[in-house]
C-alpha positions as CSV (number, residue, x, y, z in Angstrom):
1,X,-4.4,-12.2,-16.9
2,X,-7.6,-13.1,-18.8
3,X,-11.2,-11.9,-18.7
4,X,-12.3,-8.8,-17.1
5,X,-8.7,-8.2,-15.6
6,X,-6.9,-4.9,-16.3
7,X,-3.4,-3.7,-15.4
8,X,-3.3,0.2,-13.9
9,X,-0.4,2.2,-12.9
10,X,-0.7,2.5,-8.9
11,X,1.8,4.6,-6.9
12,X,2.4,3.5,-3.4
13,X,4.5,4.8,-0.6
14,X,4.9,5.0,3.2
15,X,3.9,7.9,5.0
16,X,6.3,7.0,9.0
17,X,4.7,9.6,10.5
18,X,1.1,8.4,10.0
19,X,2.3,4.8,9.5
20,X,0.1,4.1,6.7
21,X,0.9,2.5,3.1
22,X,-0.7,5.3,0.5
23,X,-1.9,4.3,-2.4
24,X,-3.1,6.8,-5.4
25,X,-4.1,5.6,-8.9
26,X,-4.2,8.2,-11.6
27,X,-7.2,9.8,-11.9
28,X,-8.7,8.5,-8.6
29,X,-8.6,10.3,-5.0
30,X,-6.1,8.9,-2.8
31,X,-6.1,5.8,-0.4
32,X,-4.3,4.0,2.3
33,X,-4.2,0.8,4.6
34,X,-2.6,0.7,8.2
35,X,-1.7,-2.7,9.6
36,X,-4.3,-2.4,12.5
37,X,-7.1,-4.2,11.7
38,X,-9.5,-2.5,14.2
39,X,-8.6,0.5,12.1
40,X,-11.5,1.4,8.7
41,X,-8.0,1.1,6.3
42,X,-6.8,-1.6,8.5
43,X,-5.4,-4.6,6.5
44,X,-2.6,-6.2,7.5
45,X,-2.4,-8.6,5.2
46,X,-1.8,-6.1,2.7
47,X,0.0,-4.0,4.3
48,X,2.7,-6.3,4.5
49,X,2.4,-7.1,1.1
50,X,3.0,-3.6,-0.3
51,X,5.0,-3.1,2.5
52,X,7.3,-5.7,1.1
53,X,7.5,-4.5,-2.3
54,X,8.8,-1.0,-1.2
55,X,11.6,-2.4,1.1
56,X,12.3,-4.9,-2.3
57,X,12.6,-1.5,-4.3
58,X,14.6,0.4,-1.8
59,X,12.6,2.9,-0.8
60,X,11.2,4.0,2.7
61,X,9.2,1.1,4.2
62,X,7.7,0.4,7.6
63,X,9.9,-1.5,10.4
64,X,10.1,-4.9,10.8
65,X,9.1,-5.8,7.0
């Protein structure tokens, strides 16, 4: 990383009953991102992304990643 790029702490997990990916950096108010891209959070690029990295660490995840 060079420049302007910083590194933050960002905790992420997966709420199943809402099926969203939330996101909440210290400090900050809370966010998410569904995988329906009709959807004002909806990314599903990164959704499947994060997505990813919590079925890689073991920890609840949404299907089919």
């Amino acid at each position: 990383m060079a420049g302007d790029t910083v590194s933050i702490e960002i905790g992420v997990w997966y709420d199943e009953n809402m099926d969203q990916i939330k996101l909440r950096i210290p400090g900050q108010n809370l966010t998410s991102v569904t995988n329906d891209p009709e959807s004002k959070r909806g990314n599903p690029s990164l959704y499947k992304k994060l997505g990813r990295i919590l079925r890689d660490k073991g920890v609840k995840h949404p299907k089919g990643i």
